[in-house]
C-alpha positions in Angstrom: -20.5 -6.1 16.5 -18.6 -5.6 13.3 -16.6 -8.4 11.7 -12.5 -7.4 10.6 -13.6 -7.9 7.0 -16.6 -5.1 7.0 -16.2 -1.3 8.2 -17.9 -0.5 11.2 -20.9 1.7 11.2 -20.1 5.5 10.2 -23.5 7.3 10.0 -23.3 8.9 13.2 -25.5 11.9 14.5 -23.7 14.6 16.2 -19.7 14.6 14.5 -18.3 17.4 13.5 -14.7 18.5 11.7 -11.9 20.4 13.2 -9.3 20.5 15.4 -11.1 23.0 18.1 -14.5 20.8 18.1 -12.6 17.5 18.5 -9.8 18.9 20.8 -9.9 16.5 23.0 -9.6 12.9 21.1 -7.0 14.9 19.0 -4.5 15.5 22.9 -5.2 12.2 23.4 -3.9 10.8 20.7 -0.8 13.2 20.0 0.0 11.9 23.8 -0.3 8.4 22.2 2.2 8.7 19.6 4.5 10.0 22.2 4.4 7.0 23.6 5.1 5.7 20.4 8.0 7.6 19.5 9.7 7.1 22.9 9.9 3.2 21.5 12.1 4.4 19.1 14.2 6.7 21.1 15.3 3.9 23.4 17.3 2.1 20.9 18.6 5.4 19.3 21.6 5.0 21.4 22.5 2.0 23.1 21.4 -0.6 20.7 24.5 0.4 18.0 26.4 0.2 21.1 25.1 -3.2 22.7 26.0 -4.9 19.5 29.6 -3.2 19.4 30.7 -3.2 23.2 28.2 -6.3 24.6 28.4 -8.8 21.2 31.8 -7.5 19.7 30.5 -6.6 16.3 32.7 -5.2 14.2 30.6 -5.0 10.4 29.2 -1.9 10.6 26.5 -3.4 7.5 25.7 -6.7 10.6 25.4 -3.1 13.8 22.9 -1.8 11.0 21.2 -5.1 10.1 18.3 -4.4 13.6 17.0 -0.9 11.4 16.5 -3.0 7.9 14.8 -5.3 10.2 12.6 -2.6 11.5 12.3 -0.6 8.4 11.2 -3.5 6.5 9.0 -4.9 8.8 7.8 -1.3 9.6 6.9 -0.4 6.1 4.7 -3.4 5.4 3.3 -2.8 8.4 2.3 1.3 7.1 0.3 -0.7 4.2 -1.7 -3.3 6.2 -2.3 -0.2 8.8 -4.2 1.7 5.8 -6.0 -0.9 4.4 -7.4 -2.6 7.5 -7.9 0.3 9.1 -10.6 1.2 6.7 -12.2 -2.1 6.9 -12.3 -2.9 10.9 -11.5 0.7 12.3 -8.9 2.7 13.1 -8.8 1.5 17.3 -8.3 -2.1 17.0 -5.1 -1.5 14.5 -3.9 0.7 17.2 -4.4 -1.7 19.9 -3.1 -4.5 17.8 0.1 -2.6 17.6 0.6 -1.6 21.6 0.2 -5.5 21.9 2.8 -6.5 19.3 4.9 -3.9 21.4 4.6 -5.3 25.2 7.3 -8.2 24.0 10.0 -6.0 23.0 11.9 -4.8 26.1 12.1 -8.6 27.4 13.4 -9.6 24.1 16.1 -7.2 24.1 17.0 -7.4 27.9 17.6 -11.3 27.5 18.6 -11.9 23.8 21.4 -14.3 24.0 22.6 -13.3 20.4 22.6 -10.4 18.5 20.7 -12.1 15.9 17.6 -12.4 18.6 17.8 -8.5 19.0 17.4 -8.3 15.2 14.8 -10.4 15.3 12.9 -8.8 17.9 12.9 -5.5 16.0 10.7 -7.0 13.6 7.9 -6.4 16.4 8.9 -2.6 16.5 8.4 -2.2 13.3 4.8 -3.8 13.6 4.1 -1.3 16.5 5.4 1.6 14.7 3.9 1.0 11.8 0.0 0.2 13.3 0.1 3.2 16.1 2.3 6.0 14.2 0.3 5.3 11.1 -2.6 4.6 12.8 -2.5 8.4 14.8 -1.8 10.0 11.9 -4.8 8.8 10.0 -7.3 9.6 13.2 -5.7 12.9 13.3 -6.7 13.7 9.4 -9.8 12.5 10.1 -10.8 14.3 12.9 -9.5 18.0 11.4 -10.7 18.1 8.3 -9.4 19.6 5.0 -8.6 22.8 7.4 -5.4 23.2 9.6 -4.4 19.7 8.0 -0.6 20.8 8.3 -1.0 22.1 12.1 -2.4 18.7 12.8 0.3 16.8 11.7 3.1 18.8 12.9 1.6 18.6 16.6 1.1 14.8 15.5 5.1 14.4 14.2 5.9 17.0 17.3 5.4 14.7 20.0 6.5 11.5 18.2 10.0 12.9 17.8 9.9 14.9 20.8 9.5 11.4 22.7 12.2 10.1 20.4 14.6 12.9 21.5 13.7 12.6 25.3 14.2 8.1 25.2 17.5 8.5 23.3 18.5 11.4 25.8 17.2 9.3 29.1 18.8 6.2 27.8 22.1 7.7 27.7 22.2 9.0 31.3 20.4 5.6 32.2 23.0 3.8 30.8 25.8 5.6 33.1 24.4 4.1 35.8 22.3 0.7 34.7 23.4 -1.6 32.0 23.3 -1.0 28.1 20.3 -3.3 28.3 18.4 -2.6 31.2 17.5 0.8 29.5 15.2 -0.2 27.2 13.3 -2.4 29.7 12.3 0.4 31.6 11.8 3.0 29.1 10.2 0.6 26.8 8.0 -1.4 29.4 6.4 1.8 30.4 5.7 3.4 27.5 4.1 0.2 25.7 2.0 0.1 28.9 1.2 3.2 28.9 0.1 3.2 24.7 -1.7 0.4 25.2 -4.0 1.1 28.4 -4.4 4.8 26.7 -5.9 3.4 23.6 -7.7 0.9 25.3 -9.4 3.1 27.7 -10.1 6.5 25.9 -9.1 6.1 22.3 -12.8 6.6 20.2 -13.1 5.4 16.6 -12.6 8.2 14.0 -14.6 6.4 10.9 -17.6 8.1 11.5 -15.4 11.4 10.3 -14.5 10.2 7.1 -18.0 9.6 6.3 -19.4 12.7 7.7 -16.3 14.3 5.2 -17.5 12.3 2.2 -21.3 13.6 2.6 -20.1 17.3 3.3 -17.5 17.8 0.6 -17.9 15.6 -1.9 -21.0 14.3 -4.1 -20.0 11.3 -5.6 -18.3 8.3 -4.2 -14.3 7.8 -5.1 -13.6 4.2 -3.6 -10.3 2.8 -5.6 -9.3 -0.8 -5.7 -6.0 -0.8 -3.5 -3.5 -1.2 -6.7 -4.8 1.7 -8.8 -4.1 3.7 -5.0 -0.6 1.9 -4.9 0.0 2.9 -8.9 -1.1 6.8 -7.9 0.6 7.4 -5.0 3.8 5.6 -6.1 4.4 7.4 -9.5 1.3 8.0 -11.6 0.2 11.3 -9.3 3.4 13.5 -10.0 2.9 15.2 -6.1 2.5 12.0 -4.8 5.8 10.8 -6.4 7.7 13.6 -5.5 6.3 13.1 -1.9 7.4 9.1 -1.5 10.6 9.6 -3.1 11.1 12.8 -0.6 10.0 10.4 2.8 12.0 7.7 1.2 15.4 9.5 1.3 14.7 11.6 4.4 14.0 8.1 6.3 17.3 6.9 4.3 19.4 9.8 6.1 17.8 9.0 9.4 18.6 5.4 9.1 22.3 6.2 8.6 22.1 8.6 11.5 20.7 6.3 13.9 22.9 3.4 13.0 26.0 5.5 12.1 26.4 8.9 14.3 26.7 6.9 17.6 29.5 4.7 16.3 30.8 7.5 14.5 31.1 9.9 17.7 32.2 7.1 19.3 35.0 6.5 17.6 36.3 9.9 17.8 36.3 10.0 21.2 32.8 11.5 22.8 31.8 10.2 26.1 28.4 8.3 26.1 26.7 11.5 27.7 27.8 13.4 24.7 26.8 10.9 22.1 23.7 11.3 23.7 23.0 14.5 23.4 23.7 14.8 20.0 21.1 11.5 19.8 18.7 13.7 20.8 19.4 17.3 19.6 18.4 16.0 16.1 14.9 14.4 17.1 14.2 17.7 19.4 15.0 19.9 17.1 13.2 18.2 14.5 10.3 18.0 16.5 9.8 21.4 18.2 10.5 23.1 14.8 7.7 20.6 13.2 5.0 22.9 15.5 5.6 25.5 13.1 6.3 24.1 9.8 3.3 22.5 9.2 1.3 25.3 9.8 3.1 27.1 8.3 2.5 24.9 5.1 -1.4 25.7 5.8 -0.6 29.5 4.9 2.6 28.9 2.2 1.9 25.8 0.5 4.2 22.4 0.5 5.9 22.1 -2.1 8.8 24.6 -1.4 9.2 24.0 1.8 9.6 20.5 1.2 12.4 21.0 -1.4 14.3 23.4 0.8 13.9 20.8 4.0 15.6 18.1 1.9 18.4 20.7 0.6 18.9 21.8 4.2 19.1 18.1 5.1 21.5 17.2 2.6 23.7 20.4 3.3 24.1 19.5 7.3 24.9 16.0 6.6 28.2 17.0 4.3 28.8 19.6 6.9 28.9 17.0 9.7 32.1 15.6 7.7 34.2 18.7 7.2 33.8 19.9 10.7 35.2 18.4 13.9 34.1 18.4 17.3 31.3 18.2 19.7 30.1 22.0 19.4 30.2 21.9 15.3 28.6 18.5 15.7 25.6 19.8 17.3 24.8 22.4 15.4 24.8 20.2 12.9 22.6 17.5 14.7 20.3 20.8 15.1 20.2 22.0 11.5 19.8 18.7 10.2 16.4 18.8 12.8 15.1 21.8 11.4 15.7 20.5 7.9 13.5 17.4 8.8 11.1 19.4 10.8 10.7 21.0 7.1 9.9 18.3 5.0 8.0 15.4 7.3 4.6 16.9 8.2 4.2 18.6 5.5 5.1 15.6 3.4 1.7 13.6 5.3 -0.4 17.1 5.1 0.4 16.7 1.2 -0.6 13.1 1.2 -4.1 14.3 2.7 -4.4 17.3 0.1 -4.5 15.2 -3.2 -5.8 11.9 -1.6 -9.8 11.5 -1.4 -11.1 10.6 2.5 -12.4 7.3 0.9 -8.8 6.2 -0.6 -6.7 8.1 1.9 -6.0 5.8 4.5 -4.5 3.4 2.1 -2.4 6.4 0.4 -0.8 7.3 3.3 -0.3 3.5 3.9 1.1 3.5 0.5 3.7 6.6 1.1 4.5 5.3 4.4 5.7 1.8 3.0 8.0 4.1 0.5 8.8 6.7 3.4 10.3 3.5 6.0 11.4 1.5 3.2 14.4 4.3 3.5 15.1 2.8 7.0 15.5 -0.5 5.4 17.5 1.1 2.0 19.6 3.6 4.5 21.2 1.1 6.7 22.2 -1.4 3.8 23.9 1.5 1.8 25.1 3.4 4.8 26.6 -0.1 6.6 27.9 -1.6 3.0 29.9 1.5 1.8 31.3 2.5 6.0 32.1 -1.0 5.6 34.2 -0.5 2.3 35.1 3.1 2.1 34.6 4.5 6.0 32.1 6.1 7.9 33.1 9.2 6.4 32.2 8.7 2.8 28.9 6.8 4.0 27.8 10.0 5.3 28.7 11.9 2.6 26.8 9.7 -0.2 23.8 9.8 1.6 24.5 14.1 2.4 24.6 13.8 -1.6 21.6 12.0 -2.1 19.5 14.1 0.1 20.3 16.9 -1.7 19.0 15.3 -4.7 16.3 14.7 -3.7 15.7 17.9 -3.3 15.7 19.0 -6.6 13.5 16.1 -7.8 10.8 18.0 -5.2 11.3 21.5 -6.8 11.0 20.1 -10.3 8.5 17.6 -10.1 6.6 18.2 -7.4 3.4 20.6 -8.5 1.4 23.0 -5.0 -1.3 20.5 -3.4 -2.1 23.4 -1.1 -6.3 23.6 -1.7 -5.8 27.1 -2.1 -2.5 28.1 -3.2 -2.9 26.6 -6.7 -0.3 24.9 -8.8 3.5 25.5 -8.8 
């Protein structure tokens, strides 16, 4: 049995690369990041509105203090998930995480305070940060250099799928249970469910990466974990442009899951209609994310990328010059698409430039930048609706996104293998 401080063994006879051959493992765990993403969509809804209607808090910067919790906590999670996933396997940081997750719903359900809520975020950031980031690294490994987009749109897919359907099903729960009995059920369930999945059926994935290094590759390309940190933060100019890009599209979300719901709220929508424009933005996102990233496979990144962020940035000023529950939604739905542009392809760019030996901890490395924007998004988004309105907190961060943007189309050089530079 291996220790947590040495890899386990990878010389295996018999693995093979590619979506098709490893089919099976790959369903499996797309059904296991459902399950993760549902843990999200439960609070996408009611926890703004537990803390406004159930606690009586009026600072929108103290609503929007449970997703700095979770973005913090979540993005240092992204970085241990890389690193020790390379040294004691890629399972037991997945079942780490569905155990960190099993606490949650009690928390919330009985939290005296709204402080204990923000504190018990901190343990869905751990989850999300060891299964999403765990998934997405057993999904690289198992494909391959080849249909490396595909596989991470099907893997983003069915995260935010389940995040649409939980933030849907806990509004309509919430009509007829309490704010805080939804997450109870819908959370309970799915961490069950996670957990007893990757228990049962999950199968390690190291044995890919080192049947990738002996096929491709004839030299080793181990890096100490700074000189990854240094390339994948700024040193690597595609790698820049892709952590600055997750940062601020993680920023925007932030704002939209603390902000929209008090926003709609406050001009008048019923809590049905709140949340269905909760979850038209994580559905569209996701459904649209089944053809973005392969479509990246046969395009390249880069440009898709840029225009996702510019599409992003152009539905969130749009959301504050129109009025109304129709307008609203289309926005909600363009501002989907937009996403469903940028965030697979974002990961399937990570996987192009990084070598299968370093690559866990890159995508650890991007991931801590990516939901660090959670973290950044709610302080900026809760400090200036706080001082200036909702109104202009949604249009700086519509501005921002944009910018970003056009930091992708000018920095950013094609990772595509085959596309070339561009």
């Amino acid at each position: 049995m291996p220790s947590l401080l040495n890899p386990i063994p990878t010389a295996k006879a018999g693995v093979s690369l590619g979506l098709r051959q490893n089919w099976q493992q790959f369903s499996l765990l797309v059904a296991v990041n459902a399950f993760v993403g549902s843990m999200v969509g439960m609070e996408r809804v009611v926890l703004p509105l537990i803390a406004e209607q159930e606690f009586g808090i009026v600072s929108r910067a103290a609503i929007l203090s449970f997703i700095v919790t979770f973005g913090l906590t979540k993005a240092l999670a992204n970085v241990a998930a890389g690193r020790l996933s390379d040294h004691a396997g890629r399972k037991r940081i997945l079942i780490a995480g569905w155990l960190l997750a099993l606490p949650l719903p009690p928390l919330i359900f009985y939290a005296p305070t709204w402080q204990w809520i923000v504190a018990a975020n901190i343990l869905l950031g751990l989850n999300q940060g060891l299964c999403w980031s765990t998934t997405v690294i057993m999904k690289i490994d198992l494909v391959g250099p080849k249909n490396r987009g595909l596989a991470m749109g099907l893997n983003e897919a069915a995260g935010y799928l389940a995040v649409s359907l939980a933030a849907l099903g806990s509004g309509y729960l919430a009509t007829s249970l309490t704010l805080r009995a939804v997450p109870l059920y819908i959370g309970g369930l799915s961490a069950a469910a996670g957990l007893f999945l990757s228990v049962a059926f999950v199968r390690e994935s190291l044995h890919h990466v080192h049947h990738e290094v002996t096929a491709h590759f004839t030299n080793a390309a181990k890096l100490p974990f700074w000189s990854v940190f240094c390339l994948t933060s700024w040193k690597n100019r595609a790698l820049f442009a892709v952590s600055q890009a997750g940062m601020i599209n993680n920023l925007n979300d932030g704002m939209a899951w603390g902000l929209f719901p008090l926003y709609f709220a406050s001009r008048g929508l019923s809590l049905r209609e709140i949340s269905i424009l909760g979850a038209l933005y994580p559905a569209f996102w996701g459904v649209t994310q089944l053809g973005t990233g392969a479509l990246s496979d046969r395009l390249g990144r880069k440009w898709l990328i840029a225009s996702g962020m510019v599409l992003q940035g152009v539905s969130i000023l749009a959301l504050v010059f129109t009025s109304g529950f129709t307008e609203w939604a289309v926005c909600a739905a363009l501002l989907g698409v937009g996403t469903a542009m940028v965030y697979p392809v974002l990961l399937a760019a990570i996987g192009d430039v990084a070598r299968p030996e370093w690559r866990a901890s890159s995508v650890g490395v991007y991931r801590l930048w990516r939901d660090g924007g959670y973290a950044l998004g709610a302080v900026v988004a809760g400090t200036l609706a706080d001082r200036l309105g909702m109104l202009w907190a949604i249009a700086a961060v519509g501005c921002l996104t944009f910018f970003s943007g056009a930091v992708v189309a000018f920095v950013m050089y094609e990772t595509h293998p085959t596309k070339g530079p561009g």
